[in-house]
N, C-alpha and C positions, 0 to 999 in steps of 0.2 A: 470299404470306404468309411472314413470318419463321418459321426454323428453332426451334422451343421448345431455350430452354437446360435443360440435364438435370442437375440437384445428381449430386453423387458418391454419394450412395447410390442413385440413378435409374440411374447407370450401372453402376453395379457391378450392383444388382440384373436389369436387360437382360442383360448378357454373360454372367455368373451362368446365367440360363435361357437364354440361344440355346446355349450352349457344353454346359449339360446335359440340353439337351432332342438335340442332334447330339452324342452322342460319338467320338471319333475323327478327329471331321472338324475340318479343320484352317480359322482363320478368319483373315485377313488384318489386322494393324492397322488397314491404310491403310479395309478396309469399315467397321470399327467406327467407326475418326475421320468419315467419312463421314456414317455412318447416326444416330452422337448429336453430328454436328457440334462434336468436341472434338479437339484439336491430341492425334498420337501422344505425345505427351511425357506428357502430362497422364493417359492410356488408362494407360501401363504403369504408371504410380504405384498409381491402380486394380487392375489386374491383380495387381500385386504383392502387394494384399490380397487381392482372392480365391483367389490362391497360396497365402498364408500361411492362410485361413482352412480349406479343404478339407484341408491337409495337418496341420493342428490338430484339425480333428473325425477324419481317419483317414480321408474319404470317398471318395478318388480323390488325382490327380496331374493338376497343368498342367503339361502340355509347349509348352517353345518351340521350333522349330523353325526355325532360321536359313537365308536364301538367298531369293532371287527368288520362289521358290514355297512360302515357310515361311509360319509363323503361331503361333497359339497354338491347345491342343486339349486336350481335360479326358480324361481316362483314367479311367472308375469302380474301387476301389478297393475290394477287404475284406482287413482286416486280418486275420492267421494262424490268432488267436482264435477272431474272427467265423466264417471260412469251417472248421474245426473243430468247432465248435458248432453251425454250418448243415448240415454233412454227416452230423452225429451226429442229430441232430432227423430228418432226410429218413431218415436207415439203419433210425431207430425207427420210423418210417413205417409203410417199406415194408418194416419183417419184423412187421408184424399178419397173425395167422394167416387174416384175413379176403382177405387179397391171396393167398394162394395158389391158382393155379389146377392142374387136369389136367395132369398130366404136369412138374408141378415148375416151373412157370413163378410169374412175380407179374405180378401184375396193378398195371401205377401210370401207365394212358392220361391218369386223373387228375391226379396230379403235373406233368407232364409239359406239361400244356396249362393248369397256373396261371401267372401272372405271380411269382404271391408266389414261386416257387417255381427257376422257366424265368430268370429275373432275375440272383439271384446264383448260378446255375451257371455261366452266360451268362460272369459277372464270373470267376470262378473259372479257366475255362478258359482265358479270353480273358489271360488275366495268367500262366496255368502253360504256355501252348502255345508251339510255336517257331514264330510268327508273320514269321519274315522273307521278305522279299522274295515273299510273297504278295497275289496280285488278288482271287482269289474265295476264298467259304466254298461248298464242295458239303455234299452230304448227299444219301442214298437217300429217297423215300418209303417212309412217310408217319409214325411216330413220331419223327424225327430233326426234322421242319422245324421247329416254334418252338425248340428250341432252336438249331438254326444260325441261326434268322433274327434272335435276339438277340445272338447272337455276332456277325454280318456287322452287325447296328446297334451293335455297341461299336465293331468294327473299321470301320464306314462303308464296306463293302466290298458287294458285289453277292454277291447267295445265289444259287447254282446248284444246281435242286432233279433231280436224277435219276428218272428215271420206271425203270418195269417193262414198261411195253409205249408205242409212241408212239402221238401223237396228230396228227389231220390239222390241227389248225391250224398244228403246232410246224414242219412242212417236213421239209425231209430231216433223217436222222441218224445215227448212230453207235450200233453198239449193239454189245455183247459177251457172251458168256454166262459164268457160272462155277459152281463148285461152293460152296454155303453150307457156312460152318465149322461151324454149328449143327445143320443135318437132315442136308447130307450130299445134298443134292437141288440140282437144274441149276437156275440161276437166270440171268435177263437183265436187264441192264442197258441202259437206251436217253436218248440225251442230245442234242439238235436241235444240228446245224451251227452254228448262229449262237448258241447259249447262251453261247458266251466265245471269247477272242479264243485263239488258236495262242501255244504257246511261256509261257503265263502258270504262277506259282508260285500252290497252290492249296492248304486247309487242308478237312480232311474230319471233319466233327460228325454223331455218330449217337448211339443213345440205349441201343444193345449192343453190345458185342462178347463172343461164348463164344470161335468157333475162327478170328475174322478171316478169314471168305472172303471177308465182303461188303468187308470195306478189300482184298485184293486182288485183289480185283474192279476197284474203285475207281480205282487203281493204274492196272490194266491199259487201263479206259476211258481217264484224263486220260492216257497214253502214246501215244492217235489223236488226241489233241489236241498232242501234244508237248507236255504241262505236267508239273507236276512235285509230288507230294502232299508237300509239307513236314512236317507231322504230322496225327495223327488224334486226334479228343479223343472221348471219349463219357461219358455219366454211369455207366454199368454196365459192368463187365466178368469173366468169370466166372476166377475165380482155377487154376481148370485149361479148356486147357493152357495152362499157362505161358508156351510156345512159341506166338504166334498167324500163322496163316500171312500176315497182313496187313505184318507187324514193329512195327515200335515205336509206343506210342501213350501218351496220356496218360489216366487216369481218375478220375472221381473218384470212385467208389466200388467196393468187392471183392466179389463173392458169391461166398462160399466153399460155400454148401448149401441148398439149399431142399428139407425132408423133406417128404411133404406128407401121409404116414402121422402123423406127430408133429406135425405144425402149425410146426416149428423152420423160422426163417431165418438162417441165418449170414450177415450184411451189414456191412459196415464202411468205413470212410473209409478211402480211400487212405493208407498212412503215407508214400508217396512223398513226398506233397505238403505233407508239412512237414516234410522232413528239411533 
């Protein structure tokens, strides 16, 4: 059976959905000419509008990537505005006096585990972090995982989920203990041999940080792997201490106070992240 010819709006709208449904991932000319049986000449003219169109609505960035192993790759995209306005929305959120729990904590398992929500953080992060020369995205159980696992689906990168105690299926492991920046109480850390390769650059998504023991913790794990934690990004972080014992990270939002006498949340957007 003959290959179906494909009009330019058939192709565009294919490439369109393979390239935004995989972000990150990079996709070869040569498979595209291929798979809509169209000469590369004729693909890039294509491309070149769905370049122009994505970069016209604000939605994202096509990357091309030059060399034997290049291709083209969509990068999701929010504009300065949008991700401003998104952190300002979530900060009103989660200072409803109904989210405060015992001991000054908030309550937002909820947030946290929406799409609407886990999505453009995802995007947020993935655009403000120093992403180079990184393999995996880690994160501790168990609040931290959707959001690293949209982050590792922007970056098309494998998520490496840290446990607290091991399991017999995962085999041998690695494990370290430390002190929580937040209770102040001995904590472990456990990550099977075979979870990632030796020597790889690695980026660490959680969903707190107060006093960064769990990122130097983190640290000190990927150091028995000889890798190397390029940054850490979380959605919260508490505005003291200022000094976190993890070091540098990115966030997108401040909590400066949670009374829980008063019902008051002090929560706000990062102003790093649009300086």
């Amino acid at each position: 059976m003959d290959t179906p010819k494909f009009r330019r709006s058939q192709r565009i709208a294919a490439m369109t959905s393979l390239l935004s449904n995989y972000p990150g991932r990079l996709f070869s000319l040569t498979a595209f000419s291929q798979q809509l049986d169209t000469p590369k000449s004729v693909l890039s003219e294509d491309l070149a509008i769905v370049k122009e169109t994505v970069e016209t609505l604000q939605t994202g960035e096509l990357q091309s990537v030059a060399g034997a192993k290049g291709g083209i790759r969509f990068i999701p995209k929010i504009t300065h505005k949008r991700q401003k306005e998104f952190l300002e929305e979530v900060a009103r959120e989660l200072s409803q006096e109904h989210r405060i729990l015992p001991g000054n904590y908030l309550y937002y398992s909820d947030l946290i585990s929406s799409p609407a929500y886990v999505q453009p953080m995802a995007e947020i992060l993935a655009e403000t972090m120093n992403l180079k020369d990184h393999q995996y995205v880690v994160t501790v159980e168990t609040k931290g995982i959707p959001l690293a696992y949209a982050v590792a689906r922007l970056l098309d990168k494998p998520l490496v989920v840290v446990r607290r105690e091991s399991l017999m299926t995962e085999g041998s492991t690695v494990s370290v203990n430390y002190v929580s920046g937040s209770g102040g109480g001995m904590q472990r850390m456990v990550l099977p041999r075979r979870a990632m390769k030796t020597g790889s650059g690695v980026v660490m998504v959680d969903d707190f940080m107060r006093g960064g023991g769990t990122a130097r913790g983190m640290k000190n794990l990927m150091k028995e792997f000889d890798a190397e934690v390029t940054d850490i990004g979380v959605i919260m972080a508490s505005k003291s201490p200022a000094d976190k014992k993890g070091g540098s990270y990115t966030s997108l939002l401040i909590l400066e106070k949670v009374d829980e006498e008063t019902g008051k949340v002090d929560l706000y957007p990062n102003p790093e992240l649009f300086q």
